[in-house]
C-alpha positions in Angstrom: 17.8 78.0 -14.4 18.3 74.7 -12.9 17.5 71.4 -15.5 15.1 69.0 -14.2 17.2 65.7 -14.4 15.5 62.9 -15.5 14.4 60.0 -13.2 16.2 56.8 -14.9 16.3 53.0 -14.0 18.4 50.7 -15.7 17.2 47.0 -15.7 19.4 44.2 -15.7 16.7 41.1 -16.6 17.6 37.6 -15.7 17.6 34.3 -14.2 21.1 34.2 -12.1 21.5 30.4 -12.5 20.5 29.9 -16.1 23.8 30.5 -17.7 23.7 33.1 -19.9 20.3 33.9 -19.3 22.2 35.7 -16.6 23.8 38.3 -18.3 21.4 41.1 -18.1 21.9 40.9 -14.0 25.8 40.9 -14.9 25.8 44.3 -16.7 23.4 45.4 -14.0 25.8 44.4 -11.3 29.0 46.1 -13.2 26.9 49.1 -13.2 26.0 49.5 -9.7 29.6 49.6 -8.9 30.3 52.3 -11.2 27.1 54.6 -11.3 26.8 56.7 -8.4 24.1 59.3 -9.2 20.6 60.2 -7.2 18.9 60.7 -10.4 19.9 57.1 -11.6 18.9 53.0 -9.9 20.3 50.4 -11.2 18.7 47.1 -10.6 18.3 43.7 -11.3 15.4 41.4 -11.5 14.2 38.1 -12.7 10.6 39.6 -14.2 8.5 39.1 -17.0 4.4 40.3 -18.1 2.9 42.7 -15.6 5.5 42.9 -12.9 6.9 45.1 -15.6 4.4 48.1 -14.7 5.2 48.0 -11.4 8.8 48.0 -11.8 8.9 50.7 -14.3 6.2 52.7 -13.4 7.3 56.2 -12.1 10.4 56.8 -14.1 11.0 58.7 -17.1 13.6 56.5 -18.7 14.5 52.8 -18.5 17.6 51.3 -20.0 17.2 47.5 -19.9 19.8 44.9 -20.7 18.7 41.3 -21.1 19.7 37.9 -23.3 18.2 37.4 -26.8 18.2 34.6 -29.0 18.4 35.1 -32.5 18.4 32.8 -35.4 21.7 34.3 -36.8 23.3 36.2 -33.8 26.8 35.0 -32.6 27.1 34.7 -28.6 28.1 37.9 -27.4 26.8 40.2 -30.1 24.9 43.2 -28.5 22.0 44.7 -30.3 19.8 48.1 -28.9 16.6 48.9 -30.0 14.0 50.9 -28.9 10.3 49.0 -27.7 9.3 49.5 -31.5 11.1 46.8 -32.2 9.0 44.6 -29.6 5.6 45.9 -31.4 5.2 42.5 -33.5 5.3 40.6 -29.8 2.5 41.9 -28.5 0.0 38.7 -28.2 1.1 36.2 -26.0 0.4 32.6 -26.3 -2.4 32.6 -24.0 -4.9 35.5 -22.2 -2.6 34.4 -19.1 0.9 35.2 -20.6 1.6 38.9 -21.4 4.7 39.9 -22.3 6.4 43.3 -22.5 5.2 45.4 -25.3 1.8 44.0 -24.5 2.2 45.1 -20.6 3.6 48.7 -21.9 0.3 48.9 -24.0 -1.8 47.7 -21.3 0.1 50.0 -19.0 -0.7 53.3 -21.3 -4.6 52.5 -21.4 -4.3 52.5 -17.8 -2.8 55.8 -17.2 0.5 54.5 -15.4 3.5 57.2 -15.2 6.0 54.7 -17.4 8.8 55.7 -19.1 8.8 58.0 -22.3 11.8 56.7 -23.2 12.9 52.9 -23.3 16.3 51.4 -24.7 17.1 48.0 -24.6 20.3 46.0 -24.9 19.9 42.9 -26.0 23.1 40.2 -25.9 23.1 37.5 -28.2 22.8 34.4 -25.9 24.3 30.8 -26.5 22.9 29.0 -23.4 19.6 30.0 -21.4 18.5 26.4 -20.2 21.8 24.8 -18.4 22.0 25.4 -14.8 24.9 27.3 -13.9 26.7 30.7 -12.4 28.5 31.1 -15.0 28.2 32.7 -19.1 29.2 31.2 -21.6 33.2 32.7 -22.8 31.8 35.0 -25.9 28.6 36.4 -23.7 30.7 36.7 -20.6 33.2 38.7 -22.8 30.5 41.0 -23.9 29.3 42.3 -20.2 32.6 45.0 -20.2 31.7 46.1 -23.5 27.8 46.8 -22.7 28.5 48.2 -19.6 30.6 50.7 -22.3 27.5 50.9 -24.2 25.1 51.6 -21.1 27.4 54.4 -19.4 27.4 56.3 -23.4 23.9 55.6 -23.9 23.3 57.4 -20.1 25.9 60.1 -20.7 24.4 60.8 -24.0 20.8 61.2 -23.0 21.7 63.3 -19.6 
């Protein structure tokens, strides 16, 4: 009996010139080079609110990797969760802004084929705002290491 594979997208979130606001796309990059596999894409995007449903919509798992800033993190520092974490987040400041766990929930009421199964890596940033191509030394040194973390996590779950 053959096993149905499941359909997975991993989602490298960023802005490519913002420094280390970049990183998600970084991982995402790495990963393209070393993921060759139908039942996986790898992408990168600069997305937020309800572009999210129709990014995600149709696979069964989503690995995403974007920058966080915490009040305590150290640059570099690479957390995973699961969208529970995100449930506290769900009211944006205005009707106009949604964000993600309040485009999942949105997305669920609606019926949409999203992913049953969402993981997020989060690196601790030290710079989002500065224009440049560049990370910052302790978040650049941490794209290796989550690329580590996003082939287990994929291994793992297959």
């Amino acid at each position: 009996m053959l096993k149905n594979k499941l359909k997975t997208l991993i989602l490298g979130l960023g802005n490519p010139i913002l420094t280390d606001d970049s990183v998600g796309c970084r991982v995402a990059m790495a990963l393209q080079e070393k993921i060759h596999r139908s039942d996986v894409d790898v992408r990168e995007a600069c997305i937020a609110g309800l572009d999210f449903l129709d990014t995600l919509t149709g696979y069964d798992r989503t690995i995403i990797i974007d920058a966080i800033q915490t009040d305590k993190g150290k640059p570099g520092q690479i957390y995973r969760f699961g969208p529970e974490a995100l449930s506290d987040t769900r009211r944006g400041v205005s009707p106009h802004d949604i964000n993600f766990a309040a485009a999942m929930e949105l997305g669920k009421k609606l019926n949409l084929s999203l992913p049953h199964d969402i993981t997020i890596f989060a690196i601790e940033a030290a710079d989002v705002t500065s224009f440049s191509e560049k990370c910052t030394p302790g978040v650049a040194l941490a794209v290796s290491k989550c690329v580590d973390m996003v082939l287990e996590e994929l291994n793992h779950a297959s």
